[in-house]
PATI-892527 format. One line per 8 residues: number of its first residue (from 0); their letters; for each residue x, y, z of C-alpha. Coordinates in steps of 0.5 Angstrom, whole numbers, plus 2048, in hexadecimal, padded with zeros to 3 digits. Example, Ala and Ser with C-alpha at 12.3 -4.5 7.8 and 13.67 -1.06 7.14 Angstrom:
residues 2
0	as	819/7F7/810 ~ 81B/7FE/80E
END
This chain:
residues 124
0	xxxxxxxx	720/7F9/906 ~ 722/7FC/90D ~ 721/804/90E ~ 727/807/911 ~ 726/809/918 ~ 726/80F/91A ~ 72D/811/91E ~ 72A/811/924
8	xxxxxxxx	722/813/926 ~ 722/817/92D ~ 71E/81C/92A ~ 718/816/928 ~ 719/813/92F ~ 718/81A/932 ~ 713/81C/92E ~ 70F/816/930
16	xxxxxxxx	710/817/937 ~ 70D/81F/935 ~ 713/822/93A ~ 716/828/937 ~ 71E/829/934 ~ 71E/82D/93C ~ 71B/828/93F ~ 71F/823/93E
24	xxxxxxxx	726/828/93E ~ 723/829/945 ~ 723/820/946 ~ 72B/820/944 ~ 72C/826/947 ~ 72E/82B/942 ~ 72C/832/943 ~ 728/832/93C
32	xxxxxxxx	725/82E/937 ~ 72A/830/932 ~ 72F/829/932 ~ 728/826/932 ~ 728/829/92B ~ 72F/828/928 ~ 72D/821/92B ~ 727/81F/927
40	xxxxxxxx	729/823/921 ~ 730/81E/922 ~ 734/824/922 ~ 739/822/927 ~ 738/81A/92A ~ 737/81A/932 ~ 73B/818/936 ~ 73B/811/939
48	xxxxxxxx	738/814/940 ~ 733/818/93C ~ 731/812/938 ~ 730/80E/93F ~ 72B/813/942 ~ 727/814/93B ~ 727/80C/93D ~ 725/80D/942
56	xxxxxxxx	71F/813/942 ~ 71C/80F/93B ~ 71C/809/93E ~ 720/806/937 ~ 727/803/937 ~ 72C/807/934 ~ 72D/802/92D ~ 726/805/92C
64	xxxxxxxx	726/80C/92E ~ 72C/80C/929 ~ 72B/806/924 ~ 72F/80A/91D ~ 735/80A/922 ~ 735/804/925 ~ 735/801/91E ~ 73B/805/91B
72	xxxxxxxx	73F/803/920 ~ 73D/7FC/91F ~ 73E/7FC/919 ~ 745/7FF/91A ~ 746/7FA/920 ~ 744/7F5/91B ~ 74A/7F7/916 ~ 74F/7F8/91C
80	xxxxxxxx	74E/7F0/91E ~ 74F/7ED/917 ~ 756/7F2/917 ~ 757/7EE/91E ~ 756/7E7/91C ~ 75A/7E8/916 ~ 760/7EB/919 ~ 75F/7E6/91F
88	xxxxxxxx	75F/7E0/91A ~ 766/7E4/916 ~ 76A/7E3/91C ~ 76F/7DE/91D ~ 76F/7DC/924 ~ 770/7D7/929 ~ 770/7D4/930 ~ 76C/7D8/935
96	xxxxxxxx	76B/7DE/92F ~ 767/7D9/92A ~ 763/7D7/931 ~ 761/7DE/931 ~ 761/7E0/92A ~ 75B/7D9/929 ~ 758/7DB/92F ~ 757/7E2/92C
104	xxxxxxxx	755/7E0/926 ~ 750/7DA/929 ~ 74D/7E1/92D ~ 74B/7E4/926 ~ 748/7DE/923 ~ 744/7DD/929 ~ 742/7E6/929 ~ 740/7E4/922
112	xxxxxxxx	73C/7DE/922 ~ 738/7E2/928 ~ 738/7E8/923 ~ 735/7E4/91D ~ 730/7E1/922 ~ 72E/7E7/925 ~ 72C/7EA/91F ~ 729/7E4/91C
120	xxxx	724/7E4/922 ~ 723/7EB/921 ~ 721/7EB/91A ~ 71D/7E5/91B
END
């Protein structure tokens, strides 16, 4: 069985890197360390320019830095296509609408078949 990820580990990385709160609030450019903190204490998520620069300053992608969310929002991701497909497939359609409609449909098994095989190899 798998433990639950944290929501996210800056605080580990930055640990790691030995820089204090303040110094890396003074690498995004904040004037202090309190966002770092809220950060790592997942008071509030950073925004998508902060978790590029915490990406960027720790040397980790940001799907690392902030795994647990990553995979919430997969998961709800995951249940929007299955509503997707099944709304698609509900419809009625025909000519250049039933085109579209298939190629959509074509485009979501594909995403899922990558998604299985990407998963398998992980776990591999």
């Amino acid at each position: 069985m798998t433990p639950h990820p944290l929501e996210n580990y800056l605080r580990s990385y930055r640990k790691e890197s030995g820089l204090s709160q303040q110094e890396v609030a003074f690498l995004l450019g904040c004037e202090d360390g309190t966002l770092v903190s809220r950060y790592e204490k997942r008071r509030r998520l950073p925004p998508i320019e902060t978790a590029l620069a915490c990406e960027e300053i720790f040397g980790v992608p940001v799907g690392e830095l902030l795994v647990g969310v990553r995979q919430s929002v997969r998961k709800d991701i995951a249940k929007r296509r299955l509503e997707l497909r099944s709304r698609l497939q509900a419809k009625t359609l025909k000519g250049s609408a039933a085109q579209v409609a298939a190629h959509k449909l074509r485009w979501l098994a594909e995403r899922d078949a990558s998604l299985v095989a990407n998963q398998s190899s992980s776990t591999a």
